[in-house]
C-alpha positions as CSV (number, residue, x, y, z in Angstrom):
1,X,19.7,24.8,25.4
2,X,22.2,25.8,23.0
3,X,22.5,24.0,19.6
4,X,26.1,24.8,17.9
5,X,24.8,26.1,14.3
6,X,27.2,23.5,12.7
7,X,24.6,21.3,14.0
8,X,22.1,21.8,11.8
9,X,24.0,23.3,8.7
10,X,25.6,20.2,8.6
11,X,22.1,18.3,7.9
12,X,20.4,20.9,5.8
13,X,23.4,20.5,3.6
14,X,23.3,17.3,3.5
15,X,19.5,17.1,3.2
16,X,19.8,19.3,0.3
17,X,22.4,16.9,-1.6
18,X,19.9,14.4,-1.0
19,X,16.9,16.1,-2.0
20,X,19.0,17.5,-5.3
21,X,19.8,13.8,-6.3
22,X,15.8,12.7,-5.5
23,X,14.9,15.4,-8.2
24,X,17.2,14.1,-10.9
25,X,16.1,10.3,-10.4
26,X,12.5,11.6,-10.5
27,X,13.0,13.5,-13.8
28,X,14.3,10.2,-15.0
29,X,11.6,9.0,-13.6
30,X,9.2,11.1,-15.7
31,X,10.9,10.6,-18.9
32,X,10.1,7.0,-18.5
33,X,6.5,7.5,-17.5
34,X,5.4,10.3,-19.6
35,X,7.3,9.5,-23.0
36,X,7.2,5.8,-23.2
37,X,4.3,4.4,-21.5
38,X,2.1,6.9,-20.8
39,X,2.6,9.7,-23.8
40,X,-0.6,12.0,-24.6
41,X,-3.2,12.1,-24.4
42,X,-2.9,9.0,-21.8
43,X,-1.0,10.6,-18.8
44,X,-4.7,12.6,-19.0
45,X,-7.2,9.7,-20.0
46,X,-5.4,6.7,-17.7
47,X,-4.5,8.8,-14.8
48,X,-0.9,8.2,-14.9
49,X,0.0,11.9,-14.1
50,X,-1.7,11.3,-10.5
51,X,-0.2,7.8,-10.6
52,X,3.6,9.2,-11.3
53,X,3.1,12.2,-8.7
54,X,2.0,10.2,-5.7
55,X,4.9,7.8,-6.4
56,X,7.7,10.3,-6.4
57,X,6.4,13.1,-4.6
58,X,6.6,10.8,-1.2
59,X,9.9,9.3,-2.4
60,X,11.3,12.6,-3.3
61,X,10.1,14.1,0.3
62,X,10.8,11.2,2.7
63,X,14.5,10.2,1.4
64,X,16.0,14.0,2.3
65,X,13.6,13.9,5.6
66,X,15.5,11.0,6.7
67,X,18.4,11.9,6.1
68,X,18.0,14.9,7.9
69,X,16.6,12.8,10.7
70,X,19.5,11.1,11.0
71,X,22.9,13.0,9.7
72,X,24.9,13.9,12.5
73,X,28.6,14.9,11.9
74,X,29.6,13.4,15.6
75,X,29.1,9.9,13.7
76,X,32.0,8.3,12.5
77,X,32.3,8.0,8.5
78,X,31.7,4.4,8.9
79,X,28.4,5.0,11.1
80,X,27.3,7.7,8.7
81,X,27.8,5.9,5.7
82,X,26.0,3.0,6.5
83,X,22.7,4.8,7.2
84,X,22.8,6.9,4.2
85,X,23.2,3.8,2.2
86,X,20.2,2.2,4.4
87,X,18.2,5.6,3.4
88,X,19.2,5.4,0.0
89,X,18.5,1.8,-0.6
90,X,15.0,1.9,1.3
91,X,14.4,4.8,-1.1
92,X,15.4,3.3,-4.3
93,X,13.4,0.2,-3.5
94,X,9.9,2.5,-2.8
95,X,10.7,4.2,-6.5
96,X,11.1,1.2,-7.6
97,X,8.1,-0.8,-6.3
98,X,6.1,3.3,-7.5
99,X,7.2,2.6,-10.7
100,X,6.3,-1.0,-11.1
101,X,2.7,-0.1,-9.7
102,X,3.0,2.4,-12.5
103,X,4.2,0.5,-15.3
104,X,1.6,-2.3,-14.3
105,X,-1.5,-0.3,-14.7
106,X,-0.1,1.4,-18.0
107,X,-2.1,1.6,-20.8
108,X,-1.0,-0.9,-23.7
109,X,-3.7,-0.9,-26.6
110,X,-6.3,1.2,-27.9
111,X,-8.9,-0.7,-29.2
112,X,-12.1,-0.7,-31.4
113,X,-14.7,-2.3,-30.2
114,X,-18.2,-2.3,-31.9
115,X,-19.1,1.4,-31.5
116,X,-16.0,3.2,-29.7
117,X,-12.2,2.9,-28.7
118,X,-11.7,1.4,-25.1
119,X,-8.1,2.3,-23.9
120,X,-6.7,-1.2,-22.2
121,X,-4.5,-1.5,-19.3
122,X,-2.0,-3.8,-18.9
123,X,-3.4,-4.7,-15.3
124,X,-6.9,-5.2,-17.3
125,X,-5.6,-8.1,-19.5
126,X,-6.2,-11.6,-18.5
127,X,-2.7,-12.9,-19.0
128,X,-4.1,-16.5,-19.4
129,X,-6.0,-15.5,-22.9
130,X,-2.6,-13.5,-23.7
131,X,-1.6,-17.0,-26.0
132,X,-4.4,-16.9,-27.8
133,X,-4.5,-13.5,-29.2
134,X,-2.7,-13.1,-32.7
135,X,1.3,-14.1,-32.4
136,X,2.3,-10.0,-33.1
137,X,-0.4,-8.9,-30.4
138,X,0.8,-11.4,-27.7
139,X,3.8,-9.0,-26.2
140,X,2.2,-6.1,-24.3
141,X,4.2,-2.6,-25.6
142,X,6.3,-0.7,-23.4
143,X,6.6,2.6,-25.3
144,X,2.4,3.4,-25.3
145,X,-0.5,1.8,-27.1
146,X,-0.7,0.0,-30.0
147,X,-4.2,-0.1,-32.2
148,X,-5.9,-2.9,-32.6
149,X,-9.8,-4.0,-32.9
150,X,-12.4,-6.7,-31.2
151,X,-13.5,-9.4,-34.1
152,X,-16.6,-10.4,-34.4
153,X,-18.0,-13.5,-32.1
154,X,-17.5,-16.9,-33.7
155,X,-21.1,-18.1,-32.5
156,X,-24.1,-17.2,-30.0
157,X,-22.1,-19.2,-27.4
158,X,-18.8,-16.7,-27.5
159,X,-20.9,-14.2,-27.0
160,X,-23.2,-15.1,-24.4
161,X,-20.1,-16.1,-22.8
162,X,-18.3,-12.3,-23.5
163,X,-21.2,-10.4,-23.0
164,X,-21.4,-12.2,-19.0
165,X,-18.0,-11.2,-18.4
166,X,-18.1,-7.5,-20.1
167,X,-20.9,-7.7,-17.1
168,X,-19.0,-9.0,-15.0
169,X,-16.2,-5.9,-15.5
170,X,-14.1,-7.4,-18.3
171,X,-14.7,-5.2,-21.1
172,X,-14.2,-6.5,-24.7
173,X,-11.3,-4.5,-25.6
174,X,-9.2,-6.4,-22.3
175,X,-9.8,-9.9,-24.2
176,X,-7.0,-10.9,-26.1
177,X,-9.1,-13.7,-27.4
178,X,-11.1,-11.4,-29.3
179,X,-8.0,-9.5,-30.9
180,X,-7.1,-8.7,-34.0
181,X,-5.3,-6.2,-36.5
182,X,-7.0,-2.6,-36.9
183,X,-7.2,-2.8,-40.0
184,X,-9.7,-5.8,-39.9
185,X,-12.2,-3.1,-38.7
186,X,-11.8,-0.7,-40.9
187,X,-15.2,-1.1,-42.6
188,X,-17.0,-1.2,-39.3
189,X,-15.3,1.6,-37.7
190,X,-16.5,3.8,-41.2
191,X,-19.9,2.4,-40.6
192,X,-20.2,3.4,-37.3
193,X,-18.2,7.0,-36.8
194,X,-20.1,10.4,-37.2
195,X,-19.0,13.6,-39.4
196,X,-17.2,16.0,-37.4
197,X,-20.1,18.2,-38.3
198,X,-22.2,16.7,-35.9
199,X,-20.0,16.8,-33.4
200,X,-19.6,20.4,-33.2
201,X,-23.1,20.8,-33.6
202,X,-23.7,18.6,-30.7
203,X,-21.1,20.9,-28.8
204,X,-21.4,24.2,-30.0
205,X,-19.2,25.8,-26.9
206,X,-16.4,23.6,-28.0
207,X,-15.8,24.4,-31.7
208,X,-12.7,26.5,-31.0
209,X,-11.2,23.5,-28.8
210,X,-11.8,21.0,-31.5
211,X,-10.5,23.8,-34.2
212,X,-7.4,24.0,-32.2
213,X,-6.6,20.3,-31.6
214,X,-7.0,19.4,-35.4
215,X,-4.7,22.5,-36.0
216,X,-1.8,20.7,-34.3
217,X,-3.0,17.4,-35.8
218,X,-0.1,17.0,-39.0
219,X,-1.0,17.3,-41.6
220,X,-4.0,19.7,-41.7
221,X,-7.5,18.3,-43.0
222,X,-10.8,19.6,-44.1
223,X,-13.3,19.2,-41.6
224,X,-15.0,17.1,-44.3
225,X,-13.1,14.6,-44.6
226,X,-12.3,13.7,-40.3
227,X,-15.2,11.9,-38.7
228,X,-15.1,10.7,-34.6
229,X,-15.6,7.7,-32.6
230,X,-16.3,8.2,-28.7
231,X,-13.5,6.8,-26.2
232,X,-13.6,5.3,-23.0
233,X,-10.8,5.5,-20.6
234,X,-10.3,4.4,-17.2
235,X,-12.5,6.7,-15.3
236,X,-13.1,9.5,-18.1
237,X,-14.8,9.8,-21.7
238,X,-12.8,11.3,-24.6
239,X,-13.5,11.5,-28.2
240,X,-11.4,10.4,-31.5
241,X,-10.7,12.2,-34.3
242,X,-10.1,9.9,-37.6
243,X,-9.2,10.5,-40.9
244,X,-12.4,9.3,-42.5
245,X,-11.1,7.2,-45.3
246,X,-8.1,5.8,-44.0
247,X,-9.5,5.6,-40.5
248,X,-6.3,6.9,-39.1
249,X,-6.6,8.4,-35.9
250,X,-6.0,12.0,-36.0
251,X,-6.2,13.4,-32.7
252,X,-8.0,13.2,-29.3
253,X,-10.0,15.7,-27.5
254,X,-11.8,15.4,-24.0
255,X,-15.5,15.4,-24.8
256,X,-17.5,13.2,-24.0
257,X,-19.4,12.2,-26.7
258,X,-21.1,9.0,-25.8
């Protein structure tokens, strides 16, 4: 059967408009997700990189697929209009819901806790204990984690009661009970991190990795004075870099150092 060629330039053309304008709203997209909630070295450590791809690579394919589905020039404008505008609000609301899932799991704090830095999700948080964290650590950030630290338990009882639910799943770091400033820590976290020496002895393979990460860190330090605290993430083990006296955190590099 013969297919007039109009047929289908028509809907390739039309596909392609389509599939131009996905791109654009998913660069958009990006900017949001990889500058504001989930800058470096999170898009690596909370997995929003695979997060952000799955979302907009099915929007991005599915919107111009339908429309090339569906595009036929016999149509009248009326007819055609209306099912590009059902295609395009379908799609908006999946990129939509994506993002939300997105911005959900997004990483919000990265705190000390006793021997290392736990990255915490906004999905981790019980929002009931939100009100009784400190007033300035009560609003969960949108532009990518803030520092903060886990206090020390009040009596036996809290931490009985902590240690069952960091059992249970709820790590320390997700308790906004236990929250407070960074600097609060600051003698702890000195007590408890390890000369960069012995890190590099520990991984002698990595030394150029760790060389070259600290040589982007601004502004350059002697090895001497940086010291590092192990991190957890979501699925994956990183390690921090801090200025040993100030406790400032330099830089991250994936190494598990646990």
């Amino acid at each position: 059967m013969f297919i007039n060629p109009a047929f289908w330039k028509g809907r390739l053309k039309a596909s392609g408009i389509h599939l131009g304008i996905s791109l654009a709203l998913a660069v958009l997209a990006a900017l949001l997700v990889f500058f504001a909630w989930y800058p470096y070295p999170y898009r690596e450590i909370s997995g929003g990189r695979e997060l952000f791809w799955l979302v907009v690579t099915v929007d991005v394919i599915m919107g111009p697929l339908m429309t090339l589905a569906i595009f036929n020039l016999s149509k009248t404008r009326r007819q055609l209009g209306q099912d590009l505008a059902v295609i395009g609000l379908l799609q908006l609301a999946a990129l939509a819901y994506g993002l939300w899932t997105v911005a959900v799991a997004r990483p919000v704090h990265l705190a000390y806790e006793i021997d290392r830095f736990r990255v915490v999700h906004a999905i981790d948080i019980p929002t009931e204990l939100l009100p009784k964290a400190p007033p300035e650590l009560q609003r969960l950030p949108l532009t990518g984690p803030t520092l903060l630290s886990v206090r020390d338990f009040k009596s036996a009882a809290e931490s009985f009661d902590a240690t069952m639910a960091a059992v249970a799943g709820a790590a320390l770091g997700a308790r906004p009970d236990l929250w407070q400033s960074y600097a609060a820590a600051k003698s702890q976290i000195q007590g408890y991190a390890k000369p960069l020496a012995d890190l590099k002895a520990r991984f002698p393979t990595r030394v150029a990795e760790i060389d070259n990460t600290l040589k982007s860190a601004s502004p350059a330090r002697p090895d001497a004075g940086i010291s590092y605290v192990p991190l957890a993430g979501r699925n994956v083990f990183w390690t921090v870099l801090i200025d040993a006296s100030t406790t400032e955190v330099i830089a991250f590099v994936p190494i598990d150092s646990f």
